[in-house]
C-alpha positions in Angstrom: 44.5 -27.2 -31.9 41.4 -29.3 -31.2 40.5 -27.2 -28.2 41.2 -24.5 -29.9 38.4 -25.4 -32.6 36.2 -26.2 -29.8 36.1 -23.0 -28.0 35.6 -21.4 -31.1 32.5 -23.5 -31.8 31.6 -22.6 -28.3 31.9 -19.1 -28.9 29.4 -19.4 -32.2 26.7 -21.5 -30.5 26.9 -19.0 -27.2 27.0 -16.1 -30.0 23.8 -17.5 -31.6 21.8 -18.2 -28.3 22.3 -15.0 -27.5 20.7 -13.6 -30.7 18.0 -15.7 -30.1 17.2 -15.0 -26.5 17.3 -10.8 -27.6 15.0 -11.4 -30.1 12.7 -13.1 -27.8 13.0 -10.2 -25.5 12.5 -7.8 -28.3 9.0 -9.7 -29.5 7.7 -10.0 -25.7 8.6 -5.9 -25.2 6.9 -5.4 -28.0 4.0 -7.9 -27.1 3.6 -6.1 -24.2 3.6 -2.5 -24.9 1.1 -3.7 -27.5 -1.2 -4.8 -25.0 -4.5 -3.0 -24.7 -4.8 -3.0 -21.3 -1.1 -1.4 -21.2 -1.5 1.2 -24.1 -4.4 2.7 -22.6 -2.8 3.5 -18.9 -1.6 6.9 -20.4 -5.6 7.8 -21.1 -6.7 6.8 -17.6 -8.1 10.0 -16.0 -7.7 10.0 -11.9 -10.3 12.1 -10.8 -9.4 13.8 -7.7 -12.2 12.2 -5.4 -10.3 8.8 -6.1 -9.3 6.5 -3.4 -6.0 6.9 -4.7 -5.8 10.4 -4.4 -7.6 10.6 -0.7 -4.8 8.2 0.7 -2.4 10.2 -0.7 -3.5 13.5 1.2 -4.1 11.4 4.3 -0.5 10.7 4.5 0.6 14.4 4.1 -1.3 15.1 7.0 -0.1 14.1 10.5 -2.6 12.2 12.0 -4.9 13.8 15.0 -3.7 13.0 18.6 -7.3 11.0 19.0 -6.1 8.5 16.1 -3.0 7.7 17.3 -3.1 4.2 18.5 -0.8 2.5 21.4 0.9 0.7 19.2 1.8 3.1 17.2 3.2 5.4 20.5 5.3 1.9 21.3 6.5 1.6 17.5 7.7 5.2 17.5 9.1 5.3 20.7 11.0 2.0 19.6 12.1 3.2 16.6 13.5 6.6 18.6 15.2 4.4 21.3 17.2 2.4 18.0 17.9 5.8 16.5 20.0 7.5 19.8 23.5 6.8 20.2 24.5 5.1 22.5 25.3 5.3 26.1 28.6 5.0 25.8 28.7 7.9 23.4 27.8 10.4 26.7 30.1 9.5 29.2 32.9 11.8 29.9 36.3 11.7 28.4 37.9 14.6 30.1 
């Protein structure tokens, strides 16, 4: 009956820590949303000469053949070699 009692008591103080640690994670939320420097990111305007913005469009292009770099070729041409099956794959099985 004893342990019975004590797992109960268990259950109660887990029960109440719990509580606890939610409304801790409630108050920093709310701490945090409050922020100033966090409320105001909705009213940030990106202009469209931004840094941001320019990176952005540089990736949609592919890049010219004179800024391709060597070790970019090697990279691609290692990451092609990974992607094939392999030779195994080709032989034939008639």
């Amino acid at each position: 009956m004893s342990r019975i009692k004590l797992l109960i008591q268990r259950y109660y103080e887990l029960r109440t820590e719990n509580q606890v640690l939610q409304e801790k994670a409630k108050q920093s939320a709310k701490e945090f949303v409050e922020n100033p420097q966090i409320s105001s990111i909705p009213s940030i305007e990106i202009s469209k000469a931004s840094e941001w913005t320019t990176l952005l469009a540089n990736q949609r292009l592919p890049p010219s053949l004179e800024e391709v770099t060597l070790s970019q070729l090697e990279s691609a041409l290692y990451a092609k070699w990974k992607s094939c099956p392999k030779e195994e794959d080709f032989t034939d099985r008639s």
